[in-house]
C-alpha positions as CSV (number, residue, x, y, z in Angstrom):
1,X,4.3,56.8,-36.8
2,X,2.8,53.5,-37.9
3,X,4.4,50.5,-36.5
4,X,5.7,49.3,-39.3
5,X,8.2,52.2,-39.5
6,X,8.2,52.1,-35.4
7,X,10.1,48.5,-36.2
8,X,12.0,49.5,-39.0
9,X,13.3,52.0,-36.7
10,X,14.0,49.6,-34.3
11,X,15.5,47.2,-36.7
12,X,18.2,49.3,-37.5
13,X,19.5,50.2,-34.4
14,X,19.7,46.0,-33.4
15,X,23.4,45.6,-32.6
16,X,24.7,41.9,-30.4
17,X,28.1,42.9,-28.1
18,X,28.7,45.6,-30.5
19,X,28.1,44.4,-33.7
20,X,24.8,45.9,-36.0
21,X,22.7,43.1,-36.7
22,X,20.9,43.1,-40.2
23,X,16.8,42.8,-41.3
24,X,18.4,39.4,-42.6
25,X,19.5,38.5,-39.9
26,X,17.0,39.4,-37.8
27,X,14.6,37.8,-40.4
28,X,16.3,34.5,-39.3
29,X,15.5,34.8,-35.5
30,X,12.4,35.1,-35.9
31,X,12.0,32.5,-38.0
32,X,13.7,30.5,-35.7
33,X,11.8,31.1,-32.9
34,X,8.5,30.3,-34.9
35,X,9.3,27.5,-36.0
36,X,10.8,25.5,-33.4
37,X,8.0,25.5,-31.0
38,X,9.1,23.2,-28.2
39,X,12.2,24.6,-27.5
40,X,13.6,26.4,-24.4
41,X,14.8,30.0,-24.9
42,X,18.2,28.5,-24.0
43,X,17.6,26.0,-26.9
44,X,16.8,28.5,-29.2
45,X,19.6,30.6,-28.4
46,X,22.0,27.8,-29.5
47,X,19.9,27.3,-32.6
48,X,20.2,31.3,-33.1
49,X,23.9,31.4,-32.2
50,X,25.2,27.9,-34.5
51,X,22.7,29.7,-37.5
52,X,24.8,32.5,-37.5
53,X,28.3,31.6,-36.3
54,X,28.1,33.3,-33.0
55,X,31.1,32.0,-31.2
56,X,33.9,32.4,-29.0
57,X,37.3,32.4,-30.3
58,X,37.7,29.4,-28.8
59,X,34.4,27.9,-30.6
60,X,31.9,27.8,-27.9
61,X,28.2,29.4,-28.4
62,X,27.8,32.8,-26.9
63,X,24.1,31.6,-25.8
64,X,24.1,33.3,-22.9
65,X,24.7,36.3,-24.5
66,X,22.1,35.6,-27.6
67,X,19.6,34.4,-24.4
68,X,19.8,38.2,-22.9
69,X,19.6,39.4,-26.7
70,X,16.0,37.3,-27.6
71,X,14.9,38.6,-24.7
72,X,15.7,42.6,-25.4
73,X,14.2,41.9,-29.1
74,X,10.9,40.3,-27.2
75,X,11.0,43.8,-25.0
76,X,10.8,45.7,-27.7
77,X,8.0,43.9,-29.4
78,X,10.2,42.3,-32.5
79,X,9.3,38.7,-31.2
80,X,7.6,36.6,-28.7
81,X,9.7,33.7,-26.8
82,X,8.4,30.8,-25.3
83,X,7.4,30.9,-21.3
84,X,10.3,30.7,-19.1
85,X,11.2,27.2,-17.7
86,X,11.3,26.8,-14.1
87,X,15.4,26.2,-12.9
88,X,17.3,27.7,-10.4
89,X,18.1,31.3,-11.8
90,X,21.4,32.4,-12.4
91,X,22.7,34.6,-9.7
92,X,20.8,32.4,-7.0
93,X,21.9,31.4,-3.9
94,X,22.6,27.9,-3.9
95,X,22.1,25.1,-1.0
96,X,25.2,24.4,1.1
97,X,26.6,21.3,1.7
98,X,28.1,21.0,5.7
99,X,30.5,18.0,5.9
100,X,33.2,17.2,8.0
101,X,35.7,18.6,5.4
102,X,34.4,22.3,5.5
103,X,34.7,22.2,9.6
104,X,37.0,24.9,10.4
105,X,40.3,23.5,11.1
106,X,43.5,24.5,13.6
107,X,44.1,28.0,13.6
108,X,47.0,28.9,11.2
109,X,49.3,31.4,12.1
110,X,52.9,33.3,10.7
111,X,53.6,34.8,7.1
112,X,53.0,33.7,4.0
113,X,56.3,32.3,3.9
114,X,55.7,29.6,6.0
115,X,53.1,27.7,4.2
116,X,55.4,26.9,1.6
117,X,54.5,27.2,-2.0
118,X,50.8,28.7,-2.5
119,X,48.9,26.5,-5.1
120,X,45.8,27.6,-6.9
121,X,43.9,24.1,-8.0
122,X,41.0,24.9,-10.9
123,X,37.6,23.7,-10.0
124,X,36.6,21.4,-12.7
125,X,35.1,18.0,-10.7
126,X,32.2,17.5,-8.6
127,X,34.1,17.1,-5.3
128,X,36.2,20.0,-5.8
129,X,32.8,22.0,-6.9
130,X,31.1,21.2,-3.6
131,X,34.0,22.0,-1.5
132,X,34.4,25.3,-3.2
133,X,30.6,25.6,-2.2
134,X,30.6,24.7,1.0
135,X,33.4,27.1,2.0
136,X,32.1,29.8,0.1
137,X,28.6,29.2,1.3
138,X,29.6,28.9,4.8
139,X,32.4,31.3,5.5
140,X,32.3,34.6,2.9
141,X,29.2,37.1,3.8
142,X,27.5,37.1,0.5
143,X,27.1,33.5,0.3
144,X,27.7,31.2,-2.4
145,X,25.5,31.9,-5.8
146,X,25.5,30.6,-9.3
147,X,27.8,32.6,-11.0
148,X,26.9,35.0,-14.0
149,X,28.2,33.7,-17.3
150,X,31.6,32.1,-17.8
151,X,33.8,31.6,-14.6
152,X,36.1,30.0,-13.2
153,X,36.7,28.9,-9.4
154,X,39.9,28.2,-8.0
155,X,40.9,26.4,-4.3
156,X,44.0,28.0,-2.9
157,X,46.0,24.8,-1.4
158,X,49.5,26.0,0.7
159,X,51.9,23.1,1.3
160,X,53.0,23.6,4.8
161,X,52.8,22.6,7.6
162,X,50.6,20.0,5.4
163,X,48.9,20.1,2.5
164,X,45.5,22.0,3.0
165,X,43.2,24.4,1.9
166,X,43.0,27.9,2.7
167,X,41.1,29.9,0.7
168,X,38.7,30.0,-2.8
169,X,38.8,32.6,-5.6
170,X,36.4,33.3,-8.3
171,X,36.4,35.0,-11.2
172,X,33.1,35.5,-13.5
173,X,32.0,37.6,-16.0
174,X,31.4,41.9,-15.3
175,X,29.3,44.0,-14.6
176,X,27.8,46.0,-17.9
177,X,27.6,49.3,-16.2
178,X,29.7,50.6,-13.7
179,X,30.0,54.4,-13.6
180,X,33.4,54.8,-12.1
181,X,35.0,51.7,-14.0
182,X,33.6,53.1,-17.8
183,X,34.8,56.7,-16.8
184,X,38.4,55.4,-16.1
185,X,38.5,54.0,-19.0
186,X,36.8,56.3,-21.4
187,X,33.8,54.4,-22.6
188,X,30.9,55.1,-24.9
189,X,28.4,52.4,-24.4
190,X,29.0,51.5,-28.3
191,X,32.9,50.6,-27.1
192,X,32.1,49.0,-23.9
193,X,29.9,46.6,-26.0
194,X,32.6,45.6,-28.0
195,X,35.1,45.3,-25.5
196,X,33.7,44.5,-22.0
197,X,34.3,40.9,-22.7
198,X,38.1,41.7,-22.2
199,X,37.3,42.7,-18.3
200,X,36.3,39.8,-15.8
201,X,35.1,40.1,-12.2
202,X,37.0,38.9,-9.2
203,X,33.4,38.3,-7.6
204,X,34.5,36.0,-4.6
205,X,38.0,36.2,-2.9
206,X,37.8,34.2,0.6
207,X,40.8,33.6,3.3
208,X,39.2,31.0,5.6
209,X,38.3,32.9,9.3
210,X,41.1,30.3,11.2
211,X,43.7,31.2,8.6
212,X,45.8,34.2,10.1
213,X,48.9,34.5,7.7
214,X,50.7,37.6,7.4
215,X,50.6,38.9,3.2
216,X,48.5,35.3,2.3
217,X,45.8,37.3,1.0
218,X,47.8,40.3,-1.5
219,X,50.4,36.9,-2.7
220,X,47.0,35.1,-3.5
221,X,45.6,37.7,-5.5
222,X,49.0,38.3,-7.3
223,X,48.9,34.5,-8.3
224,X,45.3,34.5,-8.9
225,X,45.1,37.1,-11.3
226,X,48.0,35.7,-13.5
227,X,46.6,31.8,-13.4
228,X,43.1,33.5,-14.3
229,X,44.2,34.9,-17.1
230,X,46.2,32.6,-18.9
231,X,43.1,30.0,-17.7
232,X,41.0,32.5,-19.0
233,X,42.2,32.8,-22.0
234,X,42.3,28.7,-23.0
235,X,38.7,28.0,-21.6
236,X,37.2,30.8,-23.5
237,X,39.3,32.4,-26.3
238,X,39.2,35.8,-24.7
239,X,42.2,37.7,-23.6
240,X,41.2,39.0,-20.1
241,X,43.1,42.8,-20.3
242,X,41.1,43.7,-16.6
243,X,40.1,42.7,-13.7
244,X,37.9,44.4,-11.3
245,X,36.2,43.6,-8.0
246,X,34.3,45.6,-5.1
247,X,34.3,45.6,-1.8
248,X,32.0,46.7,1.0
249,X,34.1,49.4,2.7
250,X,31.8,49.1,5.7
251,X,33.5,45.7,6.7
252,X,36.7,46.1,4.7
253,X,39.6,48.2,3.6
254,X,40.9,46.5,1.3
255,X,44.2,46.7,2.4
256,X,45.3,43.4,0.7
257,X,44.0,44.3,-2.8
258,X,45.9,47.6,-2.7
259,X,49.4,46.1,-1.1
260,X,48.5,43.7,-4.4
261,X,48.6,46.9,-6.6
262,X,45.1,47.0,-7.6
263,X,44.1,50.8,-8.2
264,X,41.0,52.4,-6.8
265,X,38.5,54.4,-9.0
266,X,35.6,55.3,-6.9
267,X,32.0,53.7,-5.3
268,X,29.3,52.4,-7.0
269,X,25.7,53.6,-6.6
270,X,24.9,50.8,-4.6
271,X,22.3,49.6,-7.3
272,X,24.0,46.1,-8.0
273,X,24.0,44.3,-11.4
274,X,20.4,43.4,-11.3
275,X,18.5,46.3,-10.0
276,X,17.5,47.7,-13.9
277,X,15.0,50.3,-12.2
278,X,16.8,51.7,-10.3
279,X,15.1,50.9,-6.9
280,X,18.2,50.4,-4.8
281,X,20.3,53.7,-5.6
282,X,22.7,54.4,-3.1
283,X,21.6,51.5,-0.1
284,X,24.6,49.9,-0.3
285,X,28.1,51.2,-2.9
286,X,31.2,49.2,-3.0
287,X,34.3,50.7,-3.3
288,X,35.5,49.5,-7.1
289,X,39.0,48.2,-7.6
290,X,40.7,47.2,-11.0
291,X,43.9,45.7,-11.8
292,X,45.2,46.1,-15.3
293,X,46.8,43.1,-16.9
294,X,48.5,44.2,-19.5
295,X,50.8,48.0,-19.8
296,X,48.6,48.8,-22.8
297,X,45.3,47.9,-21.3
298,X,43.4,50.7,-21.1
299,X,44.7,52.2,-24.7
300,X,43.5,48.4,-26.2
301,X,39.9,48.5,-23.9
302,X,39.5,52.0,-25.3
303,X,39.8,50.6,-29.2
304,X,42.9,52.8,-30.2
């Protein structure tokens, strides 16, 4: 086959989260990234994503998306992108502040009841970001790391006996492939392209270690679910249908997502999100947990 059909070939398979992307179109990328020498690949995805209306129902650029989509056409030989600029790469572990505010406080003890109402604050400002860091960084096992595509963080604050913070949740965009999670929901990879932007991650969910409050941690998750999604839905134009999370069965059970009605479907493979080779099959599954957010979730994520 000469190569001129080879790309043809590949041409016309081209799709960007689901959607077939024509010789036109493709005519414009490249043209694009020819001509603007100088610019980043993130620069160019912007270019690439205003260009061809690209966007977010709420009007933001999918660049991130577009960024992973130069690079798949640059795999395959249909274009060659500018050098990578040094930055700290998503997914990263980040430095950690220690301050006097992230010391572990008083131990805190009763039911949930007794802290008076639970609060969930959004992360938005440059304090409330390094606090979120700090505690994260310092008290949850996996660290904190630069999230993967849109997120949002959230400091859970109880009122009694004072004011104070006693935990941090994050939610962040899924995992592409997760065997248990696509069989649940009856995915080809054609509809989870279209539709896996309607699932988002619960990828950190911390009590602090000197806060022991009987059904904190299932009441936080039942709040934090709700807030996320309604948050979720006005920072990015998306209408979050699932959430989903794992956890490390050798250290937990998670007893509080289930008494919070989440629904088990399996383990992983124990690859993770990055490992594309396939070089860490089975060193270290999470058990999968989802929580539907709407009755007719699955029926809408499955495109009926």
């Amino acid at each position: 086959m000469s190569k001129e059909n080879d790309d043809r070939m590949k041409t016309s398979a081209l799709r960007f989260l689901g959607n077939r992307v024509s010789e036109g179109e493709l005519l414009l990328i490249r043209e694009v990234v020819a001509s603007c020498d100088g610019l980043s690949r993130r620069e160019l995805a912007h270019t690439v994503c205003e260009l061809l209306g690209w966007t977010r129902r709420s009007g933001s650029l999918k660049a991130r998306e577009c960024t992973e989509f130069l690079e798949k056409l640059e795999s395959e030989g249909l274009l060659a992108l500018p050098e990578k600029r040094q930055g700290r790469a998503v997914g990263s572990r980040t430095e950690v502040p220690i301050t006097e505010r992230g010391e572990p406080g008083a131990p805190l003890e009763g039911t949930a009841g007794d802290l008076g109402s639970i609060e969930l604050e959004l992360v938005h400002g440059d304090e409330e970001r390094r606090l979120f860091r700090e505690l994260v960084g310092r008290y949850h096992y996996l660290g904190h790391a630069v999230p993967f595509g849109a997120h949002l963080r959230y400091l859970v604050q109880c009122s009694r006996p004072e004011r104070k913070v006693v935990g941090c949740v994050q939610f962040s965009s899924p995992a592409w492939r997760m065997a248990a999670r696509d069989r649940w929901i009856g995915w080809d990879d054609e509809t989870r392209a279209r539709n896996l932007q309607h699932i988002v991650s619960n990828s950190r969910f911390l009590i602090l270690p000197w806060v022991h409050v009987k059904n904190l941690a299932s009441r936080v998750l039942s709040l934090a679910v709700r807030r996320m999604a309604a948050d979720w839905a006005r920072h990015y134009g998306v209408e979050a249908l699932l959430v989903e999370t794992l956890v490390d069965p050798v250290r937990y059970r998670a007893t509080s997502y289930r008494a919070a009605n989440w629904i088990e479907l399996g383990r992983t493979s124990g690859r993770g999100r990055m490992d594309r080779r396939r070089e860490r099959e089975g060193m270290a599954p999470k058990t999968v947990l989802v929580y539907p957010l709407a009755s007719d979730a699955l029926r809408r994520l499955r495109g009926c």
